[in-house]
N, C-alpha and C positions, 0 to 999 in steps of 0.2 A: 538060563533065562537070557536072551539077546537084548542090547542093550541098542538105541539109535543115536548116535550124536548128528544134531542140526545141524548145519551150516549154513550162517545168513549171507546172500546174495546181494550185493546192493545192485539197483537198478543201474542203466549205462549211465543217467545224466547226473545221479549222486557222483560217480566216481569222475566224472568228468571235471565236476565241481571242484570238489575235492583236488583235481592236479593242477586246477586254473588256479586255485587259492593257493596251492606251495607253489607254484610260478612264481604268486603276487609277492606272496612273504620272502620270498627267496631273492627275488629281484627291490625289491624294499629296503633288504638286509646290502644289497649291493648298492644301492645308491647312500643311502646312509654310509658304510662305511667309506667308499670314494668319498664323500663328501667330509667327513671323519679327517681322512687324508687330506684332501686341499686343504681341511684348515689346517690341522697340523705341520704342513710344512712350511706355513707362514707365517709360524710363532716366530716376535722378535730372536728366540732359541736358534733356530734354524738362519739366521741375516750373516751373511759373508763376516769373516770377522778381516781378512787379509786378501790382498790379492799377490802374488808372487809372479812376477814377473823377468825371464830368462832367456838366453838366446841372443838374437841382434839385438841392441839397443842403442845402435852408437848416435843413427839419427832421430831415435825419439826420446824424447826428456820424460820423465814422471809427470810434468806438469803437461804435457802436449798429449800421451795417453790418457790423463783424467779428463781434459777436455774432448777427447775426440770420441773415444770410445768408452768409460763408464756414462754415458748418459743412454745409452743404447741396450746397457744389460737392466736385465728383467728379473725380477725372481729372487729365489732364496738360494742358497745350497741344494736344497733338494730339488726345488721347483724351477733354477734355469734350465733352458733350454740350451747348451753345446753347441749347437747348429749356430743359433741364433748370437751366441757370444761370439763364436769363431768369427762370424761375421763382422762382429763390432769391431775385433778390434783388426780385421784385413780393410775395412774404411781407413784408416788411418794411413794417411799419407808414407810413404816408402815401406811399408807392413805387404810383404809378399805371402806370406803364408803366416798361420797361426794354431797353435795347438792346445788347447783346455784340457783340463785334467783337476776333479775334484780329488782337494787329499784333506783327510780329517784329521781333524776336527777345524770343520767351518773355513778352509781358506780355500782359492783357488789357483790353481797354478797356469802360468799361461805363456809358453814357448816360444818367439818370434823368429821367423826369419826376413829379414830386409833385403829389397832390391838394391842390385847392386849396377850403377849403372853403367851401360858400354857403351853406348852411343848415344847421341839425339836425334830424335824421330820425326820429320816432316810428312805428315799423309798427303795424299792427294787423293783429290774426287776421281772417280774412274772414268778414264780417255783423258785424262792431261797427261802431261808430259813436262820432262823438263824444263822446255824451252816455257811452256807459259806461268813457271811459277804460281803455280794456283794450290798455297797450301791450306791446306780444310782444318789442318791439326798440328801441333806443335806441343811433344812432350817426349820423354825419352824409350829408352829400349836396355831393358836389363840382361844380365849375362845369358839368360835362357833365349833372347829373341826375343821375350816380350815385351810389349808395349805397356806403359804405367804413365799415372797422370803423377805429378809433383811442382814444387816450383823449381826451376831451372836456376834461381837463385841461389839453390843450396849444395850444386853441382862443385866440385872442388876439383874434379880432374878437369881442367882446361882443354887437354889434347883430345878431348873424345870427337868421335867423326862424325857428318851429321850425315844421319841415310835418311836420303826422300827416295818415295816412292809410293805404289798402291795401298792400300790400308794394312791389306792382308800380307802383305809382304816383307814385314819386319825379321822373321825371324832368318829367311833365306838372304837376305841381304846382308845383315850381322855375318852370317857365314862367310858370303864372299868377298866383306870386308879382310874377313879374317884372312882369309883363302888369296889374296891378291896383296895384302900391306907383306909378307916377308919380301916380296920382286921390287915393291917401290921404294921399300928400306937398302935394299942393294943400290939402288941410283940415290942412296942417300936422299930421300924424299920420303913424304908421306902421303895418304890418303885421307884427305881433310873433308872429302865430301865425296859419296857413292850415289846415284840417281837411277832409277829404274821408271821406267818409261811406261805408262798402260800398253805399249805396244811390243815391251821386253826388250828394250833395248840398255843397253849399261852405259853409263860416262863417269869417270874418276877426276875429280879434281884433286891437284895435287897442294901442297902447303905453300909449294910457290906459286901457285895460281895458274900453271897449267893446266890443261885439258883436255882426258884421251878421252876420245869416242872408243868404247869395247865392241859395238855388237851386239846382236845378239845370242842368245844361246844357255845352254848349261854351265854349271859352277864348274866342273871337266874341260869345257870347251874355251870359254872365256877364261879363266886362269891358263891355260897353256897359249892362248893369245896373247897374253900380257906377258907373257914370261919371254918368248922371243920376242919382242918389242923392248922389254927390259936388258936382254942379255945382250941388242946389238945397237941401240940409241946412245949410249955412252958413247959411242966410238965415232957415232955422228956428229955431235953435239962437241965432241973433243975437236976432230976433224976442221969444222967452222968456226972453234969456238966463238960460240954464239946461245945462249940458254932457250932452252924450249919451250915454247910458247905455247902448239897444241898437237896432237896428234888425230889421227882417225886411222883406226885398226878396220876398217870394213870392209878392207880392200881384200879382194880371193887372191891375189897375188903376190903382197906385199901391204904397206904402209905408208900413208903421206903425213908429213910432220912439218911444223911452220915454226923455226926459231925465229931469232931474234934479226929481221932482214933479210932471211932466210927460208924458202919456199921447196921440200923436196919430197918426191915421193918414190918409191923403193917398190922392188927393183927394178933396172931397165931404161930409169925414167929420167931425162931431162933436170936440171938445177936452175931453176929459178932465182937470181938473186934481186932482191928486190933494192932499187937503189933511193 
């Protein structure tokens, strides 16, 4: 005797229904528990119990970090945002970098590293130059070439050198500070002030308040400029004794130099004394 078993079919819009509804329940079930989540991570349970603090900290105090940057963090333990702490605390005056790191239970740890700085930074608007003294900015430049706002109050190295120049120009300058002070340390000098020109031109002022015009050109080009200028001005300057007052290296065949009463330019050329 053959036996039938039924099979019920449901129509297309039953079954439809049916998947619209485990959609709804499903996504119901996902906003409730998100929601489950926000509050939970915002139980007084979950509130910073410590903040740990490591790394540079020679220029920022405990009380100068509570002021500047805990007013900026948000959130619990679980619910800050990293991005947004890192940022609080690189606000913070000479804070060059920062690193967050939650470690449990409830504290957070936070890494610093401080600007260190090399020089001080004069911008200028683009197409000034030296000669008009037109500075836009005034703040320093740390060992990387960057530019950082601070007070210059809190600067303790005195001998740092001041580089003006185009906005964008900080970090190439720093270099060819670097790159041209071992040549003015041999004439027993230093470079107190470096200038860049919007038109690319270099001028070094020295600690005694002389003044070479460089040139233009590359860090290659102008450093081996400077360096025969350095290796045979001593010898001038012995010569006359007479102390150096300015120089201009522009010349394609030599140099003119102006001590003290004393007017000459190199080679070739005639001795000016000025009486």
């Amino acid at each position: 005797m053959n036996s039938a078993v039924a099979t019920a079919v449901l129509p297309p819009d039953v079954r439809l229904m049916n998947a619209v509804s485990a959609l709804l329940v499903a996504a119901l079930l996902a906003t409730a528990a998100w929601g489950l989540i926000r509050w939970a991570v915002r139980l007084p349970v979950f509130n910073l119990r410590a903040i740990q603090v490591v790394g540079d900290v020679s220029r920022n105090s405990v009380a100068s970090l509570r002021a500047n940057a805990l007013p900026r963090l948000h959130g619990s333990f679980l619910s800050m945002n990293l991005k947004e702490g890192r940022a609080a605390f690189e606000s913070v005056p000479w804070v060059r970098h920062a690193q967050l790191q939650r470690i449990w239970p409830m504290r957070l740890k936070v890494n610093l590293e401080e600007h260190r700085a090399a020089a001080y930074w004069e911008a200028r608007a683009d197409g000034a130059d030296a000669a008009t003294e037109a500075a836009a900015e005034r703040a320093l430049v740390n060992s990387f070439g960057e530019v950082f706002q601070a007070n210059l109050g809190d600067v303790e190295d005195e001998d740092l050198p001041m580089l003006a120049g185009p906005s964008h120009a900080a970090g190439d300058m720093l270099q060819m500070w670097r790159a041209l002070e071992p040549a003015a340390e041999k004439l027993g000098e230093s470079i107190e002030r470096l200038d860049l020109s919007g038109r690319g031109s270099w001028r070094a002022t020295f600690g005694s308040g002389a003044v070479v015009e460089l040139g233009r050109g590359g860090e290659a080009e102008v450093v081996e400029r400077f360096g025969r200028f350095a290796h045979s001005i001593s010898q001038v300057v012995a010569t006359y004794n007479s102390p150096l007052l300015s120089a201009d290296l522009r010349h394609a065949d030599g140099y003119a130099v102006k001590l003290r009463g004393v007017t000459i330019q190199t080679p070739g050329k005639p001795v000016n004394r000025k009486r």
